[in-house]
RODOMAR-718144 format. One line per 8 residues: number of its first residue (from 1); their letters; for each residue x, y, z of N, C-alpha, C, O. Coordinates in nm, 4 decimals, decimal comma. Layout:
NUM = A = X:Y:Z:X:Y:Z:X:Y:Z:X:Y:Z ~ ...
***
This chain:
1 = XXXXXXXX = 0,0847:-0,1173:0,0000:0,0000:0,0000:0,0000:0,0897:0,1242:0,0000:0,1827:0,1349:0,0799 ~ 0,0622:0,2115:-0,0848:0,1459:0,3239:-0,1133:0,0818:0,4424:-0,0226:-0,0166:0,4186:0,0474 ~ 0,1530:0,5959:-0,0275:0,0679:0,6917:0,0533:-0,0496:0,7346:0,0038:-0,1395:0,7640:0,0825 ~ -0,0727:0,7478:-0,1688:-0,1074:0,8028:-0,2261:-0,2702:0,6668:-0,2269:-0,3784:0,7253:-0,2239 ~ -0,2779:0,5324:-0,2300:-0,3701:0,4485:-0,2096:-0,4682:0,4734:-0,0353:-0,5781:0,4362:0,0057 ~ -0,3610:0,5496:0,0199:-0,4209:0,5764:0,1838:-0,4807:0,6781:0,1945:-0,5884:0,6959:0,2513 ~ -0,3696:0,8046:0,1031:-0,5144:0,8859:0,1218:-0,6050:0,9182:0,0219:-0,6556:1,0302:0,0145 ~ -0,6388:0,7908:-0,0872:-0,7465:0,7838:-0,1230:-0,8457:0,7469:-0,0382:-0,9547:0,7944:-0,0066
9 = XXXXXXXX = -0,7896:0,6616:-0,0120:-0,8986:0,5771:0,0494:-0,9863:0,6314:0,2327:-1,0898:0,6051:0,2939 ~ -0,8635:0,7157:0,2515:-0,9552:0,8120:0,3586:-1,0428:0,9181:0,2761:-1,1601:0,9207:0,3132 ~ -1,0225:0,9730:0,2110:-1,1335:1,0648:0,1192:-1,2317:1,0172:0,1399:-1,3244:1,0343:0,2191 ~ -1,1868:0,8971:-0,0060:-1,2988:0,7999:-0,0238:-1,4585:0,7339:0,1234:-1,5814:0,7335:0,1291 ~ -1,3593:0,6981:0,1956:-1,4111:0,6443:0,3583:-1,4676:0,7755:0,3974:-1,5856:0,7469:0,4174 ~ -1,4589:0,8568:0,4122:-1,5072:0,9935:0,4702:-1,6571:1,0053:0,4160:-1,7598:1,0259:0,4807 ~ -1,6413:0,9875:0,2864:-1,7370:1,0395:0,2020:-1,8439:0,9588:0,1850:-1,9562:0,9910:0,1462 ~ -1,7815:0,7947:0,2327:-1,8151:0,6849:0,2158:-1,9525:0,7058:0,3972:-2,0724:0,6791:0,4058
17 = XXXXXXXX = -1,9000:0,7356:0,4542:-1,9727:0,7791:0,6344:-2,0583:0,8871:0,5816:-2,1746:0,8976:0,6208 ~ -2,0039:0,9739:0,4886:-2,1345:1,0855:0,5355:-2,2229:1,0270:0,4231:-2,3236:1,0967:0,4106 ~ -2,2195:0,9101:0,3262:-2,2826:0,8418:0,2230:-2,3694:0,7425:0,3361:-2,4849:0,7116:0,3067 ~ -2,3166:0,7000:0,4502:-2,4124:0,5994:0,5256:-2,4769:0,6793:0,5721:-2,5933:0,6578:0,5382 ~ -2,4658:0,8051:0,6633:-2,5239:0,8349:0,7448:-2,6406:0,8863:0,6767:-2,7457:0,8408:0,7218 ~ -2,6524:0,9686:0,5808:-2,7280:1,0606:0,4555:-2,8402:0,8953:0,4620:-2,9361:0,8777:0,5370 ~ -2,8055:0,8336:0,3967:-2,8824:0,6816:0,3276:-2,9679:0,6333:0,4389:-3,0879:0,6153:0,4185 ~ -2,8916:0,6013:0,6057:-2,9848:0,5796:0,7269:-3,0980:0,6577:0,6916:-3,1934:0,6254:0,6209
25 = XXXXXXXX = -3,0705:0,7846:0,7609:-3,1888:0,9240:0,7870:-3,2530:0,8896:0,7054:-3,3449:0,8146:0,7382 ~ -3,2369:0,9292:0,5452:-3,3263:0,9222:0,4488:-3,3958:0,7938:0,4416:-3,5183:0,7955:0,4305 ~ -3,3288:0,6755:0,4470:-3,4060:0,5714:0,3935:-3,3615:0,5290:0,2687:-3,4406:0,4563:0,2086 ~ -3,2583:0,5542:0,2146:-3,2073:0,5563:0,0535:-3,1209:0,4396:0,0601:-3,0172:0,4353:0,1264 ~ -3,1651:0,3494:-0,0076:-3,0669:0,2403:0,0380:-2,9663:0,2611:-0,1087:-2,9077:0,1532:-0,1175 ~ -2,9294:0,3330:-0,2034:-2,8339:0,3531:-0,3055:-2,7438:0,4328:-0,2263:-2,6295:0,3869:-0,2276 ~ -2,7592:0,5429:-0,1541:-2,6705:0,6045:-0,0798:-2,5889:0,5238:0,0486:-2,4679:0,5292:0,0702 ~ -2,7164:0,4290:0,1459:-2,6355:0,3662:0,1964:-2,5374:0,2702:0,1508:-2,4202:0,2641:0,1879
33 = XXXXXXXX = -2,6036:0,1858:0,0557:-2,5301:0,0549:0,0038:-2,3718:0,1467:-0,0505:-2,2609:0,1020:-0,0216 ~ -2,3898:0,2695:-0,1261:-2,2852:0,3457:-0,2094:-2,1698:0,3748:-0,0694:-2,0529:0,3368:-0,0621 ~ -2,2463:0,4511:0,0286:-2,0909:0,4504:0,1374:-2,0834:0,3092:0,2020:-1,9885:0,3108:0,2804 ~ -2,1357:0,2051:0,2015:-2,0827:0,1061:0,2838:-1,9546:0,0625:0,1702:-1,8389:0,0487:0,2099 ~ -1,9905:0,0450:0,0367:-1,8775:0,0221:-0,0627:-1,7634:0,1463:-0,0373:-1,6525:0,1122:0,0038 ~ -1,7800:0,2328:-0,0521:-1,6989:0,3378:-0,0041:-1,5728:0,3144:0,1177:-1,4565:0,3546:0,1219 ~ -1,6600:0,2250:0,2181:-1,5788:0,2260:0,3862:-1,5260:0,0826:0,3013:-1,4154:0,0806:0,3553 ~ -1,5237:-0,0005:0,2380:-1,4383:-0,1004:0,2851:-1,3817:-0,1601:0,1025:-1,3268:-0,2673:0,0774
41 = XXXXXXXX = -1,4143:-0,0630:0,0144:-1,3677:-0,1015:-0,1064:-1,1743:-0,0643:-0,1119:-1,1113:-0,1200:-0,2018 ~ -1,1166:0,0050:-0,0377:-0,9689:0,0755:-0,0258:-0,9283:-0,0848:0,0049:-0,8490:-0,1401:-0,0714 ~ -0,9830:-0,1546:0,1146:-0,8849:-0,2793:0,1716:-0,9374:-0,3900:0,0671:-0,9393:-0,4979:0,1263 ~ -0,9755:-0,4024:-0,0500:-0,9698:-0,4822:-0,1199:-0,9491:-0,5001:-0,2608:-0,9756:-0,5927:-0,3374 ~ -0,8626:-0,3205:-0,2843:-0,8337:-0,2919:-0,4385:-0,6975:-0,2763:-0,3607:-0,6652:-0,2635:-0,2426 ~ -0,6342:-0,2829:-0,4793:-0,4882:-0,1622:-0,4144:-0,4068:-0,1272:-0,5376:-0,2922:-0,0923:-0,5093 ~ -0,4323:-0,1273:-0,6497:-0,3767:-0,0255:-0,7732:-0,3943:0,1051:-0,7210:-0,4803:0,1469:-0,6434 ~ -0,2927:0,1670:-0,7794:-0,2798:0,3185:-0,7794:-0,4255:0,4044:-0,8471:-0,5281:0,4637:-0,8136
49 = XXXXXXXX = -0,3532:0,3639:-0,9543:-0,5006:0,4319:-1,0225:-0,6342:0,3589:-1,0204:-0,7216:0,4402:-1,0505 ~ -0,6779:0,2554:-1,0002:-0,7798:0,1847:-0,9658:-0,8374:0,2435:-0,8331:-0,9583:0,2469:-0,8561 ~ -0,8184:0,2901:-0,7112:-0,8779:0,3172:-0,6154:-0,9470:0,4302:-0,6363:-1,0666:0,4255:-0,6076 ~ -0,9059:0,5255:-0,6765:-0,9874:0,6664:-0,7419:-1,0915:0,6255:-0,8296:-1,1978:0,6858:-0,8144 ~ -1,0870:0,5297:-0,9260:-1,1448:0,5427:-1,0103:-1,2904:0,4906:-0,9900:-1,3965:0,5313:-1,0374 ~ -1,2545:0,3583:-0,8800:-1,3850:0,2988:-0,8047:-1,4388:0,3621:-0,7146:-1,5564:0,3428:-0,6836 ~ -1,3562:0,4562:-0,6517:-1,4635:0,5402:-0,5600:-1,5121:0,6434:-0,6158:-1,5970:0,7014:-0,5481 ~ -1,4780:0,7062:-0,7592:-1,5775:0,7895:-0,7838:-1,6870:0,7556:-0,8849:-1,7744:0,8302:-0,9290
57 = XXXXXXXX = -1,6582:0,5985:-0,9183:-1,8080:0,5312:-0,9791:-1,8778:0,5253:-0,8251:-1,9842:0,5843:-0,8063 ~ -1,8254:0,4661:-0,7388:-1,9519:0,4682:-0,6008:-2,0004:0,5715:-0,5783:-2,1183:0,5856:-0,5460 ~ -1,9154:0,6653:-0,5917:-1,9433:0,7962:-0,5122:-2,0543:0,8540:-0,6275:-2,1445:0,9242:-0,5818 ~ -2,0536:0,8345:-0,7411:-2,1677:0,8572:-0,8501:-2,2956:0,7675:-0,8348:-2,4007:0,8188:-0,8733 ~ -2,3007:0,6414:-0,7840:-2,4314:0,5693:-0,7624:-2,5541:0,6345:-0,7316:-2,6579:0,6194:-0,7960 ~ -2,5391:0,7120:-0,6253:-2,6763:0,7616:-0,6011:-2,7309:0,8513:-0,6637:-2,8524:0,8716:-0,6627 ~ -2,6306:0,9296:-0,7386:-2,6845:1,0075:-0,8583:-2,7462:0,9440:-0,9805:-2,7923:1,0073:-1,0756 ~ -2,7428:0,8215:-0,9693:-2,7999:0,7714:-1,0774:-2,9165:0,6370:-1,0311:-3,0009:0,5863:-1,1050
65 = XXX = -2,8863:0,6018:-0,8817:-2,9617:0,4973:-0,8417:-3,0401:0,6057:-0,7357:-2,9942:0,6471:-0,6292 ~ -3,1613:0,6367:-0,7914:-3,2516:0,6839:-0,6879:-3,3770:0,5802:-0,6640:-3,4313:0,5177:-0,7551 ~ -3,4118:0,5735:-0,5294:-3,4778:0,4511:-0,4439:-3,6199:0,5386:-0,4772:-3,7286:0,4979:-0,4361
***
């Protein structure tokens, strides 16, 4: 794991929590399901450029998966 895969993946995870918490309240299960992928997709990719690229297809889900 490089620095640059870590602090993707805290971004990512950050964004990935305020993606659960948003999805609870609401009831949106595209937002939740989108940050739970968010919190634990970093520990099971680890390309450089691959980690960005999957968290900002997740991080796009709910813009396109509305419940």
């Amino acid at each position: 794991m490089t620095a640059s895969t870590l602090i993707w993946g805290v971004l990512f995870g950050s964004i990935g929590v305020a993606y659960m918490m948003y999805g609870k309240r609401r009831k949106r299960n595209g937002a939740f399901y989108a940050g739970l992928g968010l919190l634990v997709y970093p520990y099971l990719i680890s390309g450089t450029w691959l980690v960005p690229l999957v968290g900002i297809g997740l991080v796009l889900v709910p813009y396109f998966y509305r419940d």
